[in-house]
Each structure stands twice: as C-alpha cells, then as structure tokens.
N, CA, C and O atoms as CSV, one atom per row, in Angstrom:
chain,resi,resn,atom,element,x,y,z
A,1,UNK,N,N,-1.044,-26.517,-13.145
A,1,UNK,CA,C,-1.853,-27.683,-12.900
A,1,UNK,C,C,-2.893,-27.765,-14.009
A,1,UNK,O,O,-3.511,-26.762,-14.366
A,2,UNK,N,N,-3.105,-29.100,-14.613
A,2,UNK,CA,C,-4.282,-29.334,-15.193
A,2,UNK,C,C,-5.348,-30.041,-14.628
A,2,UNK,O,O,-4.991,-31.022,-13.976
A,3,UNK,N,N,-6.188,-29.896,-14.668
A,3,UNK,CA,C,-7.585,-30.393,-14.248
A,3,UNK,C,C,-8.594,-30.814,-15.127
A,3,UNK,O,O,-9.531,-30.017,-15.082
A,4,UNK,N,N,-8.802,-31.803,-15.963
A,4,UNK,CA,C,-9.648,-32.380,-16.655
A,4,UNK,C,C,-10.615,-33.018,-16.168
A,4,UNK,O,O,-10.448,-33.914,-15.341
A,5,UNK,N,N,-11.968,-32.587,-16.685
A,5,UNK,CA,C,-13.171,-32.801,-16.239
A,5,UNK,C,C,-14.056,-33.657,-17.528
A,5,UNK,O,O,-14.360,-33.222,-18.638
A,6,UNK,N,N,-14.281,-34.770,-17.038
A,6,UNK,CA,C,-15.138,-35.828,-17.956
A,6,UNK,C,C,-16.441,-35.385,-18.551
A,6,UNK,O,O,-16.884,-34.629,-17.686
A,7,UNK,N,N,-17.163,-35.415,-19.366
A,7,UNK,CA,C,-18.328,-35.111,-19.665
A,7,UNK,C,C,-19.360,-36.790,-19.458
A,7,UNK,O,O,-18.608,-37.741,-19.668
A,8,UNK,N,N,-20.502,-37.146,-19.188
A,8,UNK,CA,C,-20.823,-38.343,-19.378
A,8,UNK,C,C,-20.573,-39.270,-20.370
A,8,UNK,O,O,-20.471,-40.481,-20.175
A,9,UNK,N,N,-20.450,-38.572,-21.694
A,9,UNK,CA,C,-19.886,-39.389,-22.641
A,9,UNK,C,C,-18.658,-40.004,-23.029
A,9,UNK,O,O,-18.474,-41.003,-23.724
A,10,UNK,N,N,-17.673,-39.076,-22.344
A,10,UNK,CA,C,-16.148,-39.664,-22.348
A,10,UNK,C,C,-16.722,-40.008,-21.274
A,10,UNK,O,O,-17.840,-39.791,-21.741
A,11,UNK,N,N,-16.893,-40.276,-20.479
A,11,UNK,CA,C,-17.049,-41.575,-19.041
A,11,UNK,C,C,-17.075,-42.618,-19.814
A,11,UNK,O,O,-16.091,-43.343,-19.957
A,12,UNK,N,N,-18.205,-42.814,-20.400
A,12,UNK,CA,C,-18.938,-44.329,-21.197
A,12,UNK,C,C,-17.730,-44.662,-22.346
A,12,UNK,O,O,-17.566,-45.798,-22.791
A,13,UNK,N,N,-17.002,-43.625,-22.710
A,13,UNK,CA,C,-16.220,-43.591,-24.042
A,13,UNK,C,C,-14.815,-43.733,-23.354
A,13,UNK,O,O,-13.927,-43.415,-24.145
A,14,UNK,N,N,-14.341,-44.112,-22.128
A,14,UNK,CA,C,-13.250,-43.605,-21.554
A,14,UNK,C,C,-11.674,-44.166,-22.511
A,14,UNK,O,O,-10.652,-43.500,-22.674
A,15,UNK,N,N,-11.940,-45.466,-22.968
A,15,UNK,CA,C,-10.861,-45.593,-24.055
A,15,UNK,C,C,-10.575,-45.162,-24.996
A,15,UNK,O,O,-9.566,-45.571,-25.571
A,16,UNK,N,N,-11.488,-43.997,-25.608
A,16,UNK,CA,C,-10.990,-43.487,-26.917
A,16,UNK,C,C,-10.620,-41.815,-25.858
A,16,UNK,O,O,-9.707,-41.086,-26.245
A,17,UNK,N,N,-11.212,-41.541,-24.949
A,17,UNK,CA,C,-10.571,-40.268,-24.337
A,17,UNK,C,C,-9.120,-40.480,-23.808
A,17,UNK,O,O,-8.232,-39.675,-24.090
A,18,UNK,N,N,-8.886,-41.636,-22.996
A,18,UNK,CA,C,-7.396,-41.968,-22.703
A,18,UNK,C,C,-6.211,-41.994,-23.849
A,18,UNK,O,O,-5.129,-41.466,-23.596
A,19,UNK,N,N,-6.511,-42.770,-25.403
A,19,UNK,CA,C,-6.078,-42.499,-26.236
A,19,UNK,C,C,-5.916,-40.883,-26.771
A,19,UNK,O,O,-4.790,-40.385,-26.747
A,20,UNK,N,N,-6.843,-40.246,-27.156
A,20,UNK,CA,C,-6.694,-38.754,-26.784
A,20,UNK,C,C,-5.952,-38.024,-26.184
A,20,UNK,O,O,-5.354,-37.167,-26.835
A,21,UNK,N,N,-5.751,-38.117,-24.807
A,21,UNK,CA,C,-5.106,-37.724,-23.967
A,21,UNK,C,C,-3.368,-37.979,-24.009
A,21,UNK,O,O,-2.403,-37.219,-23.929
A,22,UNK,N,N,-3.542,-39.536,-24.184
A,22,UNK,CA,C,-1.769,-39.747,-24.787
A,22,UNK,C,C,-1.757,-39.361,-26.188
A,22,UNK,O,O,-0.717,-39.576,-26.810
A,23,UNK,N,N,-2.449,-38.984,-26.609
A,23,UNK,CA,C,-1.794,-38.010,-28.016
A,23,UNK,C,C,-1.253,-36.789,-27.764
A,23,UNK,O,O,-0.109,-36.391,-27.987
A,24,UNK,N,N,-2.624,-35.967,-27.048
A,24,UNK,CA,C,-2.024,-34.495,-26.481
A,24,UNK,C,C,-0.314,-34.689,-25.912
A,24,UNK,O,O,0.621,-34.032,-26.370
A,25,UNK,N,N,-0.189,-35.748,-24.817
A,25,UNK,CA,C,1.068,-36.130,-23.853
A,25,UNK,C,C,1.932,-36.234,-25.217
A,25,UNK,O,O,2.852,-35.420,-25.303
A,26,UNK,N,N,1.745,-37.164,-26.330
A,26,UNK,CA,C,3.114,-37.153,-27.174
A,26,UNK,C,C,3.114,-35.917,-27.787
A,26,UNK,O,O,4.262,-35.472,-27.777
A,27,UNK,N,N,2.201,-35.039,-28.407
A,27,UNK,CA,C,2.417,-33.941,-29.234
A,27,UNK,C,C,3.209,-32.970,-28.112
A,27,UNK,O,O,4.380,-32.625,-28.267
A,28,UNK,N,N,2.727,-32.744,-27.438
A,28,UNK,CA,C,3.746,-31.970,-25.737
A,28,UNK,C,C,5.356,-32.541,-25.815
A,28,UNK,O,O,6.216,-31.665,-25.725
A,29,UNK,N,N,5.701,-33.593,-25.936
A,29,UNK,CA,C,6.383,-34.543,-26.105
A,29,UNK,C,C,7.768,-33.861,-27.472
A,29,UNK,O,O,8.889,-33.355,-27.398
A,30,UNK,N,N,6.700,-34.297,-28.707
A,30,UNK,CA,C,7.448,-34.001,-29.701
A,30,UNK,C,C,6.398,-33.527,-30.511
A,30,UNK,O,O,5.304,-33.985,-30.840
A,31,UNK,N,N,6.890,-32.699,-30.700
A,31,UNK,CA,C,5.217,-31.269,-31.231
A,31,UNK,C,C,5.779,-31.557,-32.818
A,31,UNK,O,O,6.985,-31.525,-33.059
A,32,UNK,N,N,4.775,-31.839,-33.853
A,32,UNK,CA,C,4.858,-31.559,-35.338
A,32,UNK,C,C,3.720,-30.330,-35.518
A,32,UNK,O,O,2.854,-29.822,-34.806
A,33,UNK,N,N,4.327,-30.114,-37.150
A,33,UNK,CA,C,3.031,-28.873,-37.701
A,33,UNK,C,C,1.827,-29.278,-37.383
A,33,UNK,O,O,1.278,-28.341,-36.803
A,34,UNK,N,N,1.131,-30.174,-37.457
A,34,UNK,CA,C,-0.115,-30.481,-37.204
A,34,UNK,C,C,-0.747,-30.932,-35.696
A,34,UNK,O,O,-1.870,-31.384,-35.473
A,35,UNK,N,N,0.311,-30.669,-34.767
A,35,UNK,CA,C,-0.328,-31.189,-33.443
A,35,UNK,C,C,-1.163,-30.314,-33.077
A,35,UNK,O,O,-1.054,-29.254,-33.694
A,36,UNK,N,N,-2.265,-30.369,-32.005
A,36,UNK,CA,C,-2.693,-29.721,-31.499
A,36,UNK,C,C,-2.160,-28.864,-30.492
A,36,UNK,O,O,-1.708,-29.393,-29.477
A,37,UNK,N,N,-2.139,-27.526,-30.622
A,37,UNK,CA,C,-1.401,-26.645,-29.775
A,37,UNK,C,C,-2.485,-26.196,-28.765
A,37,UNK,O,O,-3.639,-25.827,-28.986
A,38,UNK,N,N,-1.620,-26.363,-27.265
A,38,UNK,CA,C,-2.299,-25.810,-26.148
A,38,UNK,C,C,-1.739,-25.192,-24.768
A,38,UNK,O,O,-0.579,-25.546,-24.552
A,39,UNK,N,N,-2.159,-24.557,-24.026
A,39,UNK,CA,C,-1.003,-24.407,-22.675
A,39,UNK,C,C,-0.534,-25.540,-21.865
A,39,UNK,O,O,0.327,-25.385,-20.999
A,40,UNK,N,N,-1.179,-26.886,-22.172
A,40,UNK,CA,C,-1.476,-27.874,-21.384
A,40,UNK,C,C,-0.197,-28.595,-20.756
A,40,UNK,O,O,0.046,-29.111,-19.665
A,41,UNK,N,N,0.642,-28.358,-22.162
A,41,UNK,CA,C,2.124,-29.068,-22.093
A,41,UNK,C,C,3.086,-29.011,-20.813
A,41,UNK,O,O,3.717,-27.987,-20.549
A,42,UNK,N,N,3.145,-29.933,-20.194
A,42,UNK,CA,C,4.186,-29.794,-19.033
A,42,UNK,C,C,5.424,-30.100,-19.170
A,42,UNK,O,O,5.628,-31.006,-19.978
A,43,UNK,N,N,6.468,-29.589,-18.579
A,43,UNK,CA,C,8.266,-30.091,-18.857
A,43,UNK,C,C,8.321,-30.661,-18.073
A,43,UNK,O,O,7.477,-30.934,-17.219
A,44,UNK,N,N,9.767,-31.091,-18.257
A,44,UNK,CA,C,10.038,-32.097,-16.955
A,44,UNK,C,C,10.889,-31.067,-16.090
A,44,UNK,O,O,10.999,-31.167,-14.868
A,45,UNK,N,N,11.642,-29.789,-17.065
A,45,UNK,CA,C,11.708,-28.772,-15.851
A,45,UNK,C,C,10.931,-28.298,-14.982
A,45,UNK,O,O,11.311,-28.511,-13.830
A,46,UNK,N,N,10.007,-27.748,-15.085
A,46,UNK,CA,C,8.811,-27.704,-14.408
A,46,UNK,C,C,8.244,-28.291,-13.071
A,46,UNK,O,O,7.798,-27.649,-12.120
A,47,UNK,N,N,8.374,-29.846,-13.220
A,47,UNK,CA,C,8.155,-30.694,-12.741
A,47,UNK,C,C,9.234,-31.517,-12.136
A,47,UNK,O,O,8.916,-31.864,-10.998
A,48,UNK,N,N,9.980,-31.792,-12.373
A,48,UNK,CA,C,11.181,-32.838,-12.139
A,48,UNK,C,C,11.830,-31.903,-10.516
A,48,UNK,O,O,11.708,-30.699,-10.291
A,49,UNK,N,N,12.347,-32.714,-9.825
A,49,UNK,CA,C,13.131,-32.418,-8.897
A,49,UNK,C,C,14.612,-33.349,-8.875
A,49,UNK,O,O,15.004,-33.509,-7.719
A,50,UNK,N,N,15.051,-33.665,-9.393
A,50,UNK,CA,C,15.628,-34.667,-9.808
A,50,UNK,C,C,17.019,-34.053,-9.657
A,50,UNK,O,O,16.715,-32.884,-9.898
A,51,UNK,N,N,18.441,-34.026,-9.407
A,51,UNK,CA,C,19.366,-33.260,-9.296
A,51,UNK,C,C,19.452,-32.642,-11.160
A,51,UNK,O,O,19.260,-31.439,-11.339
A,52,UNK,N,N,19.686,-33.376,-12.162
A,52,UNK,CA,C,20.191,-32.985,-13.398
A,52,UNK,C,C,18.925,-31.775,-13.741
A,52,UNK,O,O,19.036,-31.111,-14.772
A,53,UNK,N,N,17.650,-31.537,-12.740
A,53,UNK,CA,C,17.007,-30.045,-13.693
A,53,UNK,C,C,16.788,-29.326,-12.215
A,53,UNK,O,O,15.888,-28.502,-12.053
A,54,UNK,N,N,17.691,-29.712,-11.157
A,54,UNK,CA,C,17.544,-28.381,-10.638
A,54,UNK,C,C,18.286,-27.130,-10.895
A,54,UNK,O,O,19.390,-27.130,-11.439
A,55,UNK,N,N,17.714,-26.137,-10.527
A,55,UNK,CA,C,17.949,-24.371,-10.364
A,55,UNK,C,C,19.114,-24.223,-9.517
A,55,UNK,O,O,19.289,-24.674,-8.386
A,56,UNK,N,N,20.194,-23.239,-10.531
A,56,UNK,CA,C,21.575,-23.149,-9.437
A,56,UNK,C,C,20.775,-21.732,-9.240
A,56,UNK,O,O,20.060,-21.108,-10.024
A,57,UNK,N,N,21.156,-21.475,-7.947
A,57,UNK,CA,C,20.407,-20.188,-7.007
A,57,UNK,C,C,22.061,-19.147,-7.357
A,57,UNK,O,O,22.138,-17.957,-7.049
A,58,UNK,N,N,22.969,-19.760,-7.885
A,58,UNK,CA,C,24.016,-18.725,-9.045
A,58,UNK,C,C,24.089,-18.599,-9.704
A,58,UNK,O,O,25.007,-17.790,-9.837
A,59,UNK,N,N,23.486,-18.995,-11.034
A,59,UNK,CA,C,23.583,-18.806,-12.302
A,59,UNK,C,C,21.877,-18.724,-12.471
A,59,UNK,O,O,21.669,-18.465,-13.656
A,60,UNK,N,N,21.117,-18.797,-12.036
A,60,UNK,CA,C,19.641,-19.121,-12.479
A,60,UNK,C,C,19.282,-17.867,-13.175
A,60,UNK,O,O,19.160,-16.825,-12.532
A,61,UNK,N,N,19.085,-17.918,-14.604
A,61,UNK,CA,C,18.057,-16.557,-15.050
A,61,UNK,C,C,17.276,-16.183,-14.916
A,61,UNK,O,O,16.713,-17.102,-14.321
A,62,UNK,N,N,16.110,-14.901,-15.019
A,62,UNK,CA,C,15.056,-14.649,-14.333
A,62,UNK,C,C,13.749,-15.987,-14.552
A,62,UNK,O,O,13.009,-16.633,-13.810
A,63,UNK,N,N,14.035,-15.893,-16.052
A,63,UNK,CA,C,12.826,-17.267,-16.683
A,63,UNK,C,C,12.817,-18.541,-15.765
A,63,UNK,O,O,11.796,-19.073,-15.328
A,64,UNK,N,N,14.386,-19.041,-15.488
A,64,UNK,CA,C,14.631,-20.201,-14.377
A,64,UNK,C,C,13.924,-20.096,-13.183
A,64,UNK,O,O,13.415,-21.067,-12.623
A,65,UNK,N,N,13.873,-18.909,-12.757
A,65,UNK,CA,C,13.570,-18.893,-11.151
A,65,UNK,C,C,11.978,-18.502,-10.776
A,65,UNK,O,O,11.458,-18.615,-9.666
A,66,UNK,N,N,11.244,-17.929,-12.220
A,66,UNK,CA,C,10.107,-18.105,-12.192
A,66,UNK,C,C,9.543,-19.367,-12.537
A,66,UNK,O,O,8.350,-19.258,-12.822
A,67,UNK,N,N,10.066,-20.723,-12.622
A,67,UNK,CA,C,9.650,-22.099,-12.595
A,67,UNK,C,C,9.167,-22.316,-11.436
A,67,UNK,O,O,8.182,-23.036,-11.270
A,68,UNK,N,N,10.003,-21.526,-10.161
A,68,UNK,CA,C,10.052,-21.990,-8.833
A,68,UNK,C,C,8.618,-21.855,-8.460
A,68,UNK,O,O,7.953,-20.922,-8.909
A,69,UNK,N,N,8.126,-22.722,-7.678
A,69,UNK,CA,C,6.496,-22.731,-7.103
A,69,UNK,C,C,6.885,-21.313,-6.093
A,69,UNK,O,O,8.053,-21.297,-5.707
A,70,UNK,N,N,6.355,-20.610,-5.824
A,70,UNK,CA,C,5.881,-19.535,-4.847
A,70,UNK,C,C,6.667,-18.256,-5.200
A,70,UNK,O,O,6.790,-17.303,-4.431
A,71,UNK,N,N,7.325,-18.352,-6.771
A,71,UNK,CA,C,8.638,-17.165,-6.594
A,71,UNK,C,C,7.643,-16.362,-8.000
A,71,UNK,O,O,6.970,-16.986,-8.821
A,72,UNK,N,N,7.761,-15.343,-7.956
A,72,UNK,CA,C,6.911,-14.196,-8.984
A,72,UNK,C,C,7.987,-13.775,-9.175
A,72,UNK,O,O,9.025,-14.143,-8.625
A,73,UNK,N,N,7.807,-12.674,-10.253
A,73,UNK,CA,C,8.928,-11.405,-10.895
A,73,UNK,C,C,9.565,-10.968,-10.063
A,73,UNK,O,O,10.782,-11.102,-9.943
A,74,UNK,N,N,8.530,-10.129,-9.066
A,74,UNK,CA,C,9.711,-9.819,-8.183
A,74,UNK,C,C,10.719,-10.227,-7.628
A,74,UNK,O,O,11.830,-9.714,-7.753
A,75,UNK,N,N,10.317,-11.688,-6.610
A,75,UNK,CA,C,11.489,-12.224,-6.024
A,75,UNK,C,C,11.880,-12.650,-6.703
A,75,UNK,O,O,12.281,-13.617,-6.056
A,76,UNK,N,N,12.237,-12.858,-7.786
A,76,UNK,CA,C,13.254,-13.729,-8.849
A,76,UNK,C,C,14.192,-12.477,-9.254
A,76,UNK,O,O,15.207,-12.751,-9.895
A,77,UNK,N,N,13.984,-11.371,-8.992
A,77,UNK,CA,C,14.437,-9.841,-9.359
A,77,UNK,C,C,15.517,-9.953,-7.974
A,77,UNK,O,O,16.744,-9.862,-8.024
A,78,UNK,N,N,14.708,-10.166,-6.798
A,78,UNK,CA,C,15.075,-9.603,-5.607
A,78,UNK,C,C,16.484,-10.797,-5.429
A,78,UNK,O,O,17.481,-10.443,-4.799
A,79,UNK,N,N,16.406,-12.047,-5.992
A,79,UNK,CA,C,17.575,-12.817,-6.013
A,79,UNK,C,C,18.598,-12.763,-6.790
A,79,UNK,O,O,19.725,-13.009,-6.360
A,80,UNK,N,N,18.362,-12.429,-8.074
A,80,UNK,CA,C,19.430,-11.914,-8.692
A,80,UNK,C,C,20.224,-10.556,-8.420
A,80,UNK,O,O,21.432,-10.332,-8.498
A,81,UNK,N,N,19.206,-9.758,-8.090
A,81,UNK,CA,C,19.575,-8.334,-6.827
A,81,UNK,C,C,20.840,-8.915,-6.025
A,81,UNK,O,O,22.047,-8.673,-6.032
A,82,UNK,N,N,19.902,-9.895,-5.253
A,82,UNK,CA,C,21.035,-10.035,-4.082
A,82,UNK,C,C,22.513,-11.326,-4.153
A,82,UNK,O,O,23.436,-11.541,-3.367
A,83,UNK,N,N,22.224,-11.793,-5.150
A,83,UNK,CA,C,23.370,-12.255,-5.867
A,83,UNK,C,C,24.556,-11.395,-6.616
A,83,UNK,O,O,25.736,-11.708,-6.770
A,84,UNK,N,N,23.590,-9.757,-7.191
A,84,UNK,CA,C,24.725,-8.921,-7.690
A,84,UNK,C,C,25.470,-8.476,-6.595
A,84,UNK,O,O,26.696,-8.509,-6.495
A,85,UNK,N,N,24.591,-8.020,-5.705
A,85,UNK,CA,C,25.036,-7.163,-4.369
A,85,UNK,C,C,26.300,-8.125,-3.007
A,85,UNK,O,O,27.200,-7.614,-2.340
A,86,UNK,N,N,25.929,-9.307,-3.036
A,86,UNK,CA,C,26.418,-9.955,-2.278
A,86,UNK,C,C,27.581,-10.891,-2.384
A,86,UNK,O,O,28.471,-11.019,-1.543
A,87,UNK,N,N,27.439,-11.679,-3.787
A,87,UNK,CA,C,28.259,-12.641,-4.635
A,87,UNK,C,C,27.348,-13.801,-4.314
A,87,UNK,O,O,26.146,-13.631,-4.112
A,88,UNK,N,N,27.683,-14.477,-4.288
A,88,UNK,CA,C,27.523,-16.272,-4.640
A,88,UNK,C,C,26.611,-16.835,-3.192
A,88,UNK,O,O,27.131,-16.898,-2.078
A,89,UNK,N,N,25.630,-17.092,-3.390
A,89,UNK,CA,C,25.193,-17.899,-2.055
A,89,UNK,C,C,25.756,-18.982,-2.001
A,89,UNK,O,O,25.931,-19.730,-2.963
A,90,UNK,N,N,26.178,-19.225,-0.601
A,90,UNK,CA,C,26.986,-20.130,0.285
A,90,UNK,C,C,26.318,-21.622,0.262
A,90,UNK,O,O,26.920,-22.685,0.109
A,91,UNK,N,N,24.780,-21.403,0.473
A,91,UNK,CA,C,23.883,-22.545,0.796
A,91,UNK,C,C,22.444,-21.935,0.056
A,91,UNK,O,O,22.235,-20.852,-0.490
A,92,UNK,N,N,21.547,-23.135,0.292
A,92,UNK,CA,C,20.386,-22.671,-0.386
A,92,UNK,C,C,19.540,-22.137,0.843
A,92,UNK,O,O,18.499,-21.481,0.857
A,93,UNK,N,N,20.218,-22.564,1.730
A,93,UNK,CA,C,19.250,-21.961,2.835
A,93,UNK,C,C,19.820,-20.468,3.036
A,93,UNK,O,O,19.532,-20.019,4.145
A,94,UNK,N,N,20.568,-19.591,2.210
A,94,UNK,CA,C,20.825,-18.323,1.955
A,94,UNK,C,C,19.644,-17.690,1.479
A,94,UNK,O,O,19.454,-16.502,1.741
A,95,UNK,N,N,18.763,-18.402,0.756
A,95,UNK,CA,C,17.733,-17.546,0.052
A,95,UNK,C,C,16.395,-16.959,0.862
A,95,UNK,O,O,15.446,-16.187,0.721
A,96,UNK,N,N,16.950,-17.799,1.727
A,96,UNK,CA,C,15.748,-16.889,2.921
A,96,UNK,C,C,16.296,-15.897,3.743
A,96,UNK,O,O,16.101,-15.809,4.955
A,97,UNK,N,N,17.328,-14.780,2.719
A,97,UNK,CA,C,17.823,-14.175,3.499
A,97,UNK,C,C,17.463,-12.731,2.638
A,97,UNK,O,O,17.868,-11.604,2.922
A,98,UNK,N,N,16.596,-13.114,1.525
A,98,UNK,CA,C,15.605,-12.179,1.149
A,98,UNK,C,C,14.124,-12.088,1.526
A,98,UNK,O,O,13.161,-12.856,1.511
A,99,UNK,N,N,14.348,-10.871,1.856
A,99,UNK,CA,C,12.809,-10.408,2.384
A,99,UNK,C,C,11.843,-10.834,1.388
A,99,UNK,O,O,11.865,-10.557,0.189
A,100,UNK,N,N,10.860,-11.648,2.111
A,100,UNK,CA,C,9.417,-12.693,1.540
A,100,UNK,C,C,9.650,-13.834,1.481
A,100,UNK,O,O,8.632,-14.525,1.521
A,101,UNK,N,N,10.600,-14.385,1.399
A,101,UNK,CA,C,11.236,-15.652,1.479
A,101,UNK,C,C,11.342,-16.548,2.397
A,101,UNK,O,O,12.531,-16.800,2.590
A,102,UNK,N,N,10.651,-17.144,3.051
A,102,UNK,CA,C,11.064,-17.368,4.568
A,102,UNK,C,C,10.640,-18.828,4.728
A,102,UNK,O,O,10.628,-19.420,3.649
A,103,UNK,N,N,10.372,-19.392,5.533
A,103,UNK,CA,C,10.629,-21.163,5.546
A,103,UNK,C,C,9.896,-21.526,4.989
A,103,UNK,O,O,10.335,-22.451,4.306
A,104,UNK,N,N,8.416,-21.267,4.745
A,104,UNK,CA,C,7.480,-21.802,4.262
A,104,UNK,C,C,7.398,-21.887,2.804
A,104,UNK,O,O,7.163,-22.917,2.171
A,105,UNK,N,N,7.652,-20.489,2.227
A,105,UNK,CA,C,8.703,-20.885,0.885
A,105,UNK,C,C,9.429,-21.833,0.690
A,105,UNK,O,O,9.307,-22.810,-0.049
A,106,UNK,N,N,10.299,-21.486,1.464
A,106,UNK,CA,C,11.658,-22.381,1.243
A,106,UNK,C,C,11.137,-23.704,1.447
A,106,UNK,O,O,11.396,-24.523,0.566
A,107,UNK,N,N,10.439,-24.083,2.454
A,107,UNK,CA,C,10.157,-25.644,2.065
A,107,UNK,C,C,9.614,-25.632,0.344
A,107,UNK,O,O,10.117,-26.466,-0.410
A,108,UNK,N,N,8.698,-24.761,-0.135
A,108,UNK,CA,C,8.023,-25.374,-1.362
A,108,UNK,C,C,9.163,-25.693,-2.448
A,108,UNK,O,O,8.997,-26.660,-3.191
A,109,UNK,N,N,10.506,-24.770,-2.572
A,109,UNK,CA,C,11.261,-24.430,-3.401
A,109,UNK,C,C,12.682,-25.211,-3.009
A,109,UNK,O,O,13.555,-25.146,-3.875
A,110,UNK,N,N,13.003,-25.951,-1.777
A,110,UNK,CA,C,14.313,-26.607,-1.358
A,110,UNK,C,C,14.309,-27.544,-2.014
A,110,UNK,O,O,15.490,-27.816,-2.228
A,111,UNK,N,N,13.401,-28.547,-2.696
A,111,UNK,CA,C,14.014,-29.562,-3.293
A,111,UNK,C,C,14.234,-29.340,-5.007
A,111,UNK,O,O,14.814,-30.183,-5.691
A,112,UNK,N,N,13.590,-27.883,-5.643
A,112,UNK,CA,C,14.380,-27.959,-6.492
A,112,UNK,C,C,15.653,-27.085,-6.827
A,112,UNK,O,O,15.912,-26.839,-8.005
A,113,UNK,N,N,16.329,-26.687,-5.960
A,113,UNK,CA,C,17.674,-25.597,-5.777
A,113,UNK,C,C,18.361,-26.081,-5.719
A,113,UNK,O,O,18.075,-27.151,-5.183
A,114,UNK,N,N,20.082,-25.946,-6.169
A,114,UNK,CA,C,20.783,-26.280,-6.009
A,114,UNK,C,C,22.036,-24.645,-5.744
A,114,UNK,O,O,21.604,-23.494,-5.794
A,115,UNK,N,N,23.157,-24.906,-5.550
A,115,UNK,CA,C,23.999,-23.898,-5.781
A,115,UNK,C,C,25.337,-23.905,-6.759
A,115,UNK,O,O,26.023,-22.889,-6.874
C-alpha cells in the first residue's frame, strides 16, 4: 500500500503534484535510465484479480505465492511442501488443508487462485 500525504503547499499546488504523480505512474509503467526509482511501483500482478494473472496453486513458484495477501515464506514453503507430498490440488479450497490457512485466509487469497 501507498499512502501519500500532502504538505500545504501541494494542497494549494495540487495540479502540478497530480502531474507528478502520473509521471511516477508512467515511469512504474515504462521505467527509462533517468526515471525516478522507488518501491512505490505497483503491478498489475500484484493487484489484478482478473483470471489472465491469477496464481495456479500447481505450478505457482515460491516468488508467485508470496504476492498472495496473508501468505509469508513459510506458507508458500508449506504449499509447495504439500503439493510435493500430495500431487495436484483438486480445488482451491484444498489450500486450507494446510495448517494456518483456514477461511479467513482463504477468503483474502480465493479470488486470486486458480488451479
């Protein structure tokens, strides 16, 4: 999440800060040598729930599954674990069949999974 906080002067100045701001958005966008580099940049993986960038809960690499809102190293460990151990989840509602995982997760993380 970003959180940008106005100073009084970008208040009074707010059209040259909005311009600003869609610069940062295009350099994020399409980054040259000279953009300004920052963590700020969001993907549309990241973000998107959309079927074409969801997470197959079978093929997902560790990097993939740490996109997921509520999933850390570990459980992204503990799913590929139980993908070696088990084979192929059936459904996505399989993944609450690792310990920590449980509905309340799974609501944050069901709309971007797929199998």
């Amino acid at each position: 999440m970003v959180i940008i906080i106005y100073s009084n002067a970008q208040v009074k100045d707010f059209a040259k800060t909005k311009e600003q701001e869609e610069q940062i958005e295009k350099n994020c966008q399409q980054p040259t040598t000279n953009s300004l580099k920052n963590d700020a940049c969001i993907t549309a993986n990241a973000t998107s729930s959309n079927t074409a960038q969801k997470i197959s809960l079978n093929t997902a690499t560790l990097e993939e599954l740490l996109t997921l809102p509520g999933i850390g190293e570990a459980k992204a460990k503990d799913i590929i674990e139980y993908r070696k151990s088990n084979g192929n989840f059936k459904t996505i509602e399989d993944i609450m069949k690792i310990p920590g995982i449980g509905e309340s997760v799974f609501a944050k993380i069901k709309d971007y999974l797929t199998i």
